[in-house]
C-alpha positions, -999 to +999 in steps of 0.1 A: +053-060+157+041-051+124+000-065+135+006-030+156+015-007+125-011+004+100+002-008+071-033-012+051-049+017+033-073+027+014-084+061-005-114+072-032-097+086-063-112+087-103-074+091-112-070+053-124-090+030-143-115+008-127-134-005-158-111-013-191-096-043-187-065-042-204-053-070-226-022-078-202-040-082-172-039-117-155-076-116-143-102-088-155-098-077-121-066-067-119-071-031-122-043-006-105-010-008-130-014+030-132-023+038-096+009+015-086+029+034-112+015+067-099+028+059-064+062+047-074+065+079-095+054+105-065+074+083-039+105+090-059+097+128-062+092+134-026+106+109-002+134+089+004+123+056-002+137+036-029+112+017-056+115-002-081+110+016-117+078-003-128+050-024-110+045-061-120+014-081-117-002-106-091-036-123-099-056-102-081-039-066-087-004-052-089+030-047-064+064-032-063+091-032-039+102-002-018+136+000+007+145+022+031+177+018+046+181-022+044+150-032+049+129-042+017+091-039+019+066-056-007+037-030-017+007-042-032-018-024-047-056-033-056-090-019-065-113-026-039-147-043-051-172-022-027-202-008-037-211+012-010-172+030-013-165+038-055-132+040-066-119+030-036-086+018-039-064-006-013-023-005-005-007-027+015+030-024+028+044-061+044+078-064+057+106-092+041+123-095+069+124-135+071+106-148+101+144-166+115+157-127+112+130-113+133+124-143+160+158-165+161+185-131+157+157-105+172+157-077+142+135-053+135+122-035+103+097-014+122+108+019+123+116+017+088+082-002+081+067+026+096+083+053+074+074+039+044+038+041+051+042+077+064+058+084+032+026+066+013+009+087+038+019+121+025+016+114-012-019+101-006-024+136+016-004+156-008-029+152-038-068+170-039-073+138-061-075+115-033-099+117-006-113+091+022-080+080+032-081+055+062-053+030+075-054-001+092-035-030+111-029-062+095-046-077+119-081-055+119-078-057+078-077-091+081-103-093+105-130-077+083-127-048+109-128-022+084-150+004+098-138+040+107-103+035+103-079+058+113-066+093+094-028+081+097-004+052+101+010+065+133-005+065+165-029+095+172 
């Protein structure tokens, strides 16, 4: 059940931009080309989880694809508009398994789904750039139930 799996994060960082818009954004908000690009380039150097070479754009901010075995996962990646957390960026992980897969033939992407976020999980640790990381269910992001958070994907 992927509503169990923190697959939301976010992290403070001054690495990216947050206030040039860039002539090839969609919207002025779609800040995070470089942080997406950041993450594809560190989760090549130090896991093995499979991305794609460059990010491309959604309205509101950027994604890329990551596989692990022969599961595929969409990552999207966003700047958070918060004032009271600066800088704050979010990344999401959602499974592509197809709904008939999961409920009609019983698979399951979770153990993979799981290891992709521990591997986002240690790049985010790995760098003194990035601080106030905290991940979240589907469910509790969705929720507006953003408080506290937790220090890592997996159970504690």
């Amino acid at each position: 059940m992927s509503e169990d799996i923190r697959n939301h994060v976010t992290f403070a960082t001054t690495l990216f931009n947050t206030t040039e818009v860039k002539d090839y954004f969609i919207n002025p908000c779609c800040f995070g080309d470089d942080c997406a690009q950041w993450l594809i380039n560190k989760l090549k150097a130090q896991s093995s989880v499979q991305v794609d070479e460059k990010p491309d754009q959604e309205d509101w901010g950027w994604y890329f694809f990551a596989k692990l075995g022969q599961q595929i996962f969409w990552v999207g990646v966003g700047l958070l508009e918060d004032e009271d957390r600066p800088h704050t960026w979010l990344v999401f992980v959602e499974s592509q398994l197809s709904w008939m897969k999961r409920k009609i033939f019983g698979q399951s992407d979770q153990t993979e789904l799981l290891a992709v976020c521990q591997a986002l999980d240690q790049v985010l640790n790995s760098s003194p750039e990035i601080s106030d990381i905290r991940w979240y269910t589907k469910g509790d992001w969705n929720k507006g139930e953003q408080e506290g958070g937790h220090s890592s994907p997996a159970e504690n």
